[in-house]
C-alpha positions in Angstrom: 89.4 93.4 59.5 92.8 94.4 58.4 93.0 97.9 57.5 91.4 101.2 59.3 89.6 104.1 57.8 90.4 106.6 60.3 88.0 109.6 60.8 88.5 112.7 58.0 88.8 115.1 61.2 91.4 112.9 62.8 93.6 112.1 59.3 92.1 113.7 55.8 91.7 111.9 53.2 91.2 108.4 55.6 93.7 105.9 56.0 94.6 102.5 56.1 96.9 100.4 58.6 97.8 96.9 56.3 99.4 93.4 57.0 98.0 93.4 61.1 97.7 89.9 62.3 95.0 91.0 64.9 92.0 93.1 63.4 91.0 96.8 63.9 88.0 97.4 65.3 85.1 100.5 65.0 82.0 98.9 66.2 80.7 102.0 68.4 80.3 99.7 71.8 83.8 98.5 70.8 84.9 102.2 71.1 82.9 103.4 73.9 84.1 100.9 75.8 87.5 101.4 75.3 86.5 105.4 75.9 85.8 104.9 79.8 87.1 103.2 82.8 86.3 102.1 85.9 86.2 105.6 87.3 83.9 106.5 84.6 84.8 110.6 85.3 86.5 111.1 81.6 84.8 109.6 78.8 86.7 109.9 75.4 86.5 107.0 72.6 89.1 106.4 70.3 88.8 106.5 66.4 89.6 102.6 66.6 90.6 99.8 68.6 93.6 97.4 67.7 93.1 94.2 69.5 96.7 92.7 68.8 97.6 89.6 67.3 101.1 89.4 67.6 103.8 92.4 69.4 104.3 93.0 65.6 101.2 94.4 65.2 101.8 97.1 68.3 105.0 97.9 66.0 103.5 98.0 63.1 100.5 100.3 64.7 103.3 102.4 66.4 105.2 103.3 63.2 101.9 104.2 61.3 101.3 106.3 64.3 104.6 108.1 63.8 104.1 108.8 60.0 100.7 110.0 60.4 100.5 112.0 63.8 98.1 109.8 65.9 98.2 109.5 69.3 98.2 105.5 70.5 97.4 104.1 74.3 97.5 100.4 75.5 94.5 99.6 77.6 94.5 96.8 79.9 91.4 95.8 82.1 90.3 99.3 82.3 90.7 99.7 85.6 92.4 103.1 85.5 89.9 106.0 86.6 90.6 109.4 85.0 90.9 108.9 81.3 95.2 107.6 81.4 94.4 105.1 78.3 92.1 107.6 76.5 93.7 108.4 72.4 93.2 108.3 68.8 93.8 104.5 68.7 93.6 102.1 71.7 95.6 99.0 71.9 93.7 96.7 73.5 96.1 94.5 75.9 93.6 92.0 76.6 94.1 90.3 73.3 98.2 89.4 74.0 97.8 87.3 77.2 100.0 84.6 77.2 102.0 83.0 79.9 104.8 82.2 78.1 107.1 80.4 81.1 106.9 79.5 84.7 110.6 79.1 86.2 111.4 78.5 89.8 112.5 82.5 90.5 110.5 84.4 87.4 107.7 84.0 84.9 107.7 85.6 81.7 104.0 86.7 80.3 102.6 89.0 77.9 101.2 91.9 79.3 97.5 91.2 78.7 97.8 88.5 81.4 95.9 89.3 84.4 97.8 88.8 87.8 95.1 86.2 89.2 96.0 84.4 85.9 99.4 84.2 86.6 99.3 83.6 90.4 97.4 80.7 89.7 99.8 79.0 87.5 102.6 80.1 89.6 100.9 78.4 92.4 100.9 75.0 90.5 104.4 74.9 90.7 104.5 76.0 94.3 105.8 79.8 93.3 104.2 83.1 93.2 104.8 86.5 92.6 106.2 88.6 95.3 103.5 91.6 95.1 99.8 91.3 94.7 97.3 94.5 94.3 94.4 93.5 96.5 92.5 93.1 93.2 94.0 90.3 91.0 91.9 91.3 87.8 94.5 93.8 86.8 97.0 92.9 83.9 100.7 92.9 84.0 101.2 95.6 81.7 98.5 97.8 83.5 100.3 97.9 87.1 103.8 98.2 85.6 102.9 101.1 84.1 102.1 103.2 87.2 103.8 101.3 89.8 101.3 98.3 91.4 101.1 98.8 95.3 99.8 95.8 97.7 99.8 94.4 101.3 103.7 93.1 100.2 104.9 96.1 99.1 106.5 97.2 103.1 108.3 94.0 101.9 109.2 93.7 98.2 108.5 97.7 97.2 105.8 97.8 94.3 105.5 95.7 91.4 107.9 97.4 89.6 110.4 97.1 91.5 110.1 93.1 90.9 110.9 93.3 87.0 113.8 91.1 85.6 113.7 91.9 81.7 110.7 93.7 79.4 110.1 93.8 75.9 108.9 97.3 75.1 107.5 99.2 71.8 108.8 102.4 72.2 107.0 105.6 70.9 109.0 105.6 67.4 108.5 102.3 66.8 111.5 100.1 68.0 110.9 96.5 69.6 113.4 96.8 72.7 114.5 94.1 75.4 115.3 96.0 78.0 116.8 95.6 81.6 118.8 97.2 84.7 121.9 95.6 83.1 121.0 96.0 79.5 118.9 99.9 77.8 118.7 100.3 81.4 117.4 104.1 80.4 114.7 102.8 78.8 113.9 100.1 81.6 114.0 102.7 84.5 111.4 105.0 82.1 108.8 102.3 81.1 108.3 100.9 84.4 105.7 103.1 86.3 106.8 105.6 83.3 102.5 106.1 82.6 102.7 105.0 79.1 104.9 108.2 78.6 107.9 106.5 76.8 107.1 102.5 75.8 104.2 100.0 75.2 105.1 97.1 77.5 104.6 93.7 75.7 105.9 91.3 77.6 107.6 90.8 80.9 110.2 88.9 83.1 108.7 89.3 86.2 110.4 87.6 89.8 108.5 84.6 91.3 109.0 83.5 95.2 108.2 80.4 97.4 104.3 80.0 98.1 102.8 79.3 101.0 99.7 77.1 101.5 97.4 79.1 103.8 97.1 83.0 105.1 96.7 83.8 108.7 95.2 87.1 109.1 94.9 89.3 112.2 92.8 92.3 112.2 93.4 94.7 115.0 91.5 98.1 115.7 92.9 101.3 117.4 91.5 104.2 118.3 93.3 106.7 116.4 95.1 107.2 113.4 98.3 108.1 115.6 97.5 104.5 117.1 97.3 102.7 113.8 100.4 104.0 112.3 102.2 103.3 115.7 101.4 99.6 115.2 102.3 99.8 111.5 105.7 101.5 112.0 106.6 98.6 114.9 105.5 95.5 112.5 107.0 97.4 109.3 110.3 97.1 110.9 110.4 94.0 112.4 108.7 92.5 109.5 107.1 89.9 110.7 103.7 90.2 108.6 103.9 89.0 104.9 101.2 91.6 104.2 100.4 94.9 105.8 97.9 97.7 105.6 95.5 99.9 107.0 91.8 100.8 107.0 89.7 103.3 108.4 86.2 102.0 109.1 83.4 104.7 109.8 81.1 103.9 113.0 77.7 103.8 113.0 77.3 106.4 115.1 79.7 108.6 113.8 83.7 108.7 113.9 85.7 106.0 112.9 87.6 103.3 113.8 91.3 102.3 112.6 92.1 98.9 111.8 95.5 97.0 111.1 95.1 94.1 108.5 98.4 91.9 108.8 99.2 88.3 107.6 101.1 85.6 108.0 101.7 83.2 105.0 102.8 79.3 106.1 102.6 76.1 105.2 101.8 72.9 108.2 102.9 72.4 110.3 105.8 75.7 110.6 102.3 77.8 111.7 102.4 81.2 112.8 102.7 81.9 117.4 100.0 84.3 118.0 101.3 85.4 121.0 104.5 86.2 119.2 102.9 88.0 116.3 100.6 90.3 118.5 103.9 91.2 120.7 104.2 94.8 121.5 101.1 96.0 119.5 98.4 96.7 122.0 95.4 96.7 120.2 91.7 97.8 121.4 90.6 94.1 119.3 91.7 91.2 117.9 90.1 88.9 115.5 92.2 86.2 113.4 90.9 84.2 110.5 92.9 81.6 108.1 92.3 81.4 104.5 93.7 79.2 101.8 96.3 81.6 100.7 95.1 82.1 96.7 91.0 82.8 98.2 93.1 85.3 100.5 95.2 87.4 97.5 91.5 87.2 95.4 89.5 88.2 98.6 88.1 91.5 97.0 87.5 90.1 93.2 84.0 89.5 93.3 83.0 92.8 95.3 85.1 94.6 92.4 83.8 93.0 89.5 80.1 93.5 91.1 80.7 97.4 91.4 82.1 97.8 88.1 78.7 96.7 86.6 77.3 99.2 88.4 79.4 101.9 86.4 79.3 104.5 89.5 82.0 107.4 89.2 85.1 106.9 91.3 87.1 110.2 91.7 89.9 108.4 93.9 92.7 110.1 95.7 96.1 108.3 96.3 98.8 110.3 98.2 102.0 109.1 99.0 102.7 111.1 102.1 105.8 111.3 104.6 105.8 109.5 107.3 106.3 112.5 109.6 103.3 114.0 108.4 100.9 110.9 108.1 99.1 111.4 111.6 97.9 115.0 111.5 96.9 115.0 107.4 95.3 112.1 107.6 93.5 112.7 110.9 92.5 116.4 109.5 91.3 115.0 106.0 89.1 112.6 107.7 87.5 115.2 110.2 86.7 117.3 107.5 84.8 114.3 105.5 81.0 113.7 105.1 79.7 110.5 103.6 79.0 112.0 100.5 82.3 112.5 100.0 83.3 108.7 100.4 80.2 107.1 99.3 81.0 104.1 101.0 84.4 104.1 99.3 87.1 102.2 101.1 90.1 104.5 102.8 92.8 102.4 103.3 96.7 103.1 104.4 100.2 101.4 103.2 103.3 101.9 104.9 106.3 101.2 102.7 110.0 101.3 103.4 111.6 104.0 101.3 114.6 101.5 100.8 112.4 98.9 98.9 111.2 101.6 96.4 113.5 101.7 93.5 111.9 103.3 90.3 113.1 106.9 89.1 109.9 107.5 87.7 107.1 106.9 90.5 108.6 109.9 93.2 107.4 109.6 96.8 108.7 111.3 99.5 112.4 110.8 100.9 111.5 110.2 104.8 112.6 106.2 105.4 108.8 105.2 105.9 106.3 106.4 103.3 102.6 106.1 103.6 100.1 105.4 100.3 96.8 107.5 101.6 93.9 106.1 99.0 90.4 107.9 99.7 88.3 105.4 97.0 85.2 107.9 96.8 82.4 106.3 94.7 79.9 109.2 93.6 76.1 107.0 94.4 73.9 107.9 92.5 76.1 108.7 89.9 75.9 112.8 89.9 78.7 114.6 87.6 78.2 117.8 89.7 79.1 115.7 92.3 82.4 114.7 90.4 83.5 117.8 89.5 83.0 119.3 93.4 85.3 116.3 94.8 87.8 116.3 91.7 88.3 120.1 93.1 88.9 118.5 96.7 90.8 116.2 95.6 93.1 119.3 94.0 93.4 121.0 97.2 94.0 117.7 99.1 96.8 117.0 97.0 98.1 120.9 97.2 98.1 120.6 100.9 99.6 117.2 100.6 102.4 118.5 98.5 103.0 121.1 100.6 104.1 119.0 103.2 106.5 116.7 100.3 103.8 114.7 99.5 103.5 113.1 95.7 100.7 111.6 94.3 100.3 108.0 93.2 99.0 108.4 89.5 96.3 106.1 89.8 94.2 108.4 91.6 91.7 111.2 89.9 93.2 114.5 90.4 93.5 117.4 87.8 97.0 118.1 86.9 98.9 121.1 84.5 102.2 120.2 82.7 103.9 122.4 85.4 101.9 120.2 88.5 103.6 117.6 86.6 107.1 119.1 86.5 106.4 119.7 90.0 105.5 115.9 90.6 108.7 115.0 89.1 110.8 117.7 90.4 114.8 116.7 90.3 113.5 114.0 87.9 111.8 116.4 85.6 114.8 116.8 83.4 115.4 113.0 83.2 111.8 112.6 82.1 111.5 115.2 79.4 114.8 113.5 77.6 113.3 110.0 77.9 110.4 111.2 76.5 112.4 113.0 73.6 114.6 110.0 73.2 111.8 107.2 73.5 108.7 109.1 72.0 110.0 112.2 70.2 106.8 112.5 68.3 104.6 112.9 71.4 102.3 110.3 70.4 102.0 107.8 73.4 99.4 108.2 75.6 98.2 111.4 76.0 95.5 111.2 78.4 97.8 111.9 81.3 98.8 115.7 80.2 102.3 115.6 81.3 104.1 117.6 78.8 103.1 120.6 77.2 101.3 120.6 73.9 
C-alpha cells in the first residue's frame, strides 16, 4: 500500500502520502498495537503505521507531516511504558534494521536493530558494545532516545554517551549526519533528546574488546546504607565490569540488599576472588560464571514472557544524588506494601557523574549519581490501581526533586510543560531553541507533553 487515507477528523477531505518504498498500514490490530506499550497505562492508536522501507521514506513521511499538521513518532520494540511513541502516524523502527558494518572500535546499524542483534555480531568478531541494558530486546534507536542505562554504565556512562556519528530526520524534514565534531547542536539534542527534535535512522555506535566468560558475585547487606557503601568502594576502584543493585523482599517481611558485580575475562587471565571481595564485607557471597553473551541476555526470556501477559507497569526511575540515596530510598521502601510492587523488581545503579555527558538527560551534579527504578507491575491488571500509584509515583518524584533529584524519562510519571521546564532547568532554554530550530512545527512526538500546546 502506497498511499494513506488519513481520518476526516484528523485531515478533511483525506489524504494521500505517494512514492513510499515501505507501505502504510491501517489494519486495526496493526494500529492498536502500535497504540500501547509494554506498560500498557496509556493506550492511544495512530491514524496509520509507516513501516519504512528505506530512511527516505521517514523523510518523505516527515515533510508530508509538516505540510499537513500531523504529529509523527518512531516506535521501536515498544518497550516504552507511558504512551512516549503514541501520535497521528507511527513510524515503525522495526522495519529498518540493518547492520550495516562491524569495525574493530564501532558498528554502524540502522536503528531498528535490536542490541542482542548486534552484540551477537559484534561478538563474532571478538568486539562488543561498551553498554548493555539488562534487556537486549531493545533497538538502537529506542535507548538513544532517552539515554540507555546498564550494569556498564559506572564505567562507560549510558548508551549515549557511546555515539560516534547519527543520521537523523529532523522535525522539518532534513536528512542530517550529525556528530560532536560535525551539527554538534543537533547531535547533543537527538541523543536522549525523547524524540523531541530528530528521528534517529542510523547510528555509529563504539565497539570494545569482548571477553569470553562473566564472573558474577552476588553479595547481600543488610541495609541500604550497607549496599551503597559497597557500591561507592567498587565504583571507584572499578574493578567490576558491571555493577548494580537489588532489593529483594524477605519472606517474612523487610528486605534484603544485594550487590550484583562482574568480572568479564577470557582463560586463563581469570578473576582473584579474594582480590575482588577486598574491603567489601558482605553478610553473603555467592559467585557463578556464565558464557559472557547468556550473561548480557540473562533477563530476555523472563521479559518477553511478561510482556505476553500485558500487565500494567507504572515504573518509577529517579536519578537521585548520591548524598541523599540512603535515607529516600530507605523511606520509600518502608512506606511500600506489595501491592505497590507487585513483584516488580527495585533495582539501584551508581554512575559516575564524570562518565555522563549528554545536555539533554539532566541528573543531579553530586560526583556519584544513583538510578532508583521501582518496576511496579499492577497483577491483576486493575486501572484504579494505575491511577493510585501514577499519583505516588508524582509525589515520589516531588519529594525526589526536592532533594535535586531528576527523573529518568523512561519511567511512568505524570508531568506539565512547567514539571518539564523544571526537569530541564538551566537547560530549558537550550531545549526550547533546539526544538524551534529542529522541529519548528511541533510535530515529533507528542506523547511526552514537554512544551506547551
Amino acid at each position: 500500500m502506497s498511499a494513506m487515507h488519513l481520518d476526516r477528523t484528523t485531515a478533511p477531505g483525506g489524504i494521500e502520502i505517494p512514492g513510499l518504498d515501505g507501505e502504510l498500514v491501517v489494519d486495526p490490530a496493526v494500529l492498536a498495537e502500535a497504540g500501547e506499550d509494554y506498560g500498557h497505562v496509556v493506550r492511544r492508536p495512530p491514524v496509520a503505521v509507516l513501516r519504512p522501507g528505506s530512511v527516505r521514506d521517514i523523510v518523505t513521511a516527515v515533510r508530508f507531516a509538516n505540510q499537513h499538521g500531523i504529529t509523527v513518532a518512531m516506535r521501536g520494540q515498544g518497550h516504552g511504558v507511558y504512551g512516549a511513541a503514541r501520535a497521528t502516524l507511527v513510524i515503525d523502527s522495526r522495519a529498518l534494521a540493518t547492520i550495516h558494518r562491524i569495525d574493530p572500535d564501532s558498528a554502524v546499524v540502522d536503528a531498528g536493530v535490536r542490541w542482542g542483534d548486534l552484540t551477537r555480531a559484534a561478538l563474532a568478531a571478538g568486539r562488543t558494545p561498551p553498554v548493555a541494558t539488562d534487556y537486549l530486546g531493545l533497538s538502537v534507536g529506542g535507548t538513544l532516545s532517552v539515554g540507555g542505562i546498564g550494569g556498564a554504565s559506572g564505567r562507560h556512562g549510558l548508551q549515549v554517551d557511546t555515539v560516534r556519528e547519527l543520521e537523523v530526520v529532523t522535525g522539518d524534514g532534513r536528512l542530517v549526519r550529525c556528530s560532536a565534531r560535525h551539527d554538534a547542536e543537533l547531535f547533543d539534542a537527538v541523543l536522549g533528546g525523547l524524540g523531541q527534535f530528530g528521528i534517529i535512522a542510523r547510528a555509529t555506535v563504539a565497539l570494545v574488546a569482548a571477553r569470553a566468560t562473566a564472573r558474577i558475585y552476588r553479595l547481600t547487606y543488610a541495609s541500604v546504607a550497607a549496599l551503597t557503601a559497597g557500591q561507592r568502594t567498587v565504583l571507584a576502584d572499578g574493578r567490576f565490569d558491571h555493577l548494580q543493585g537489588q532489593v529483594l523482599p524477605e519472606e517474612g517481611g523487610g528486605y534484603r540488599y544485594e550487590l550484583e558485580g562482574a568480572v568479564y575475562y577470557t582463560a586463563p587471565n581469570s578473576p582473584a576472588d579474594a582480590a575482588v571481595l577486598a574491603g567489601l564485607s558482605p553478610l553473603t557471597t555467592e559467585i557463578e560464571e556464565l558464557p559472557y553473551f547468556d550473561w548480557l541476555n540473562r533477563i530476555s526470556e523472563i521479559v518477553d514472557e511478561l510482556a505476553e501477559l500485558r500487565l500494567p507497569n507504572p515504573w518509577l526511575n529517579l536519578f537521585l544524588p548520591d548524598t541523599v540515596v540512603d535515607e529516600f530510598v530507605a523511606r520509600t521502601l518502608a512506606d511500600l506494601t506489595p501491592a505497590d510492587t507487585g513483584g516488580g523488581v527495585i533495582l539501584l545503579y551508581p554512575v559516575r557523574r564524570e562518565a555522563l555527558t549528554r545536555p539533554f538527560v539532566p541528573v543531579p551534579r553530586t560526583p556519584v549519581v544513583f538510578l532508583f527504578s521501582l518496576l511496579r507491575m499492577v497483577i491483576p491488571p486493575d486501572r484504579a490501581e494505575v491511577r493510585r500509584l501514577l499519583r505516588a509515583n508524582a509525589e515520589l518524584y516531588e519529594q525526589a526533586r526536592e532533594l535535586g533529584a531528576t527523573q529518568y524519562a523512561i519511567g511512568a510519571i505524570p508531568m506539565t510543560p512547567q514539571d518539564w521546564r523544571r526537569h530541564y532547568g538551566a537547560e530549558y532554554p537550550r531545549v526550547v531553541a533546539a526544538k524551534a530550530r529542529f522541529d519548528p512545527q511541533h510535530i515529533l512526538t507528542p506523547g511526552p507533553q514537554i512544551f506547551p500546546e
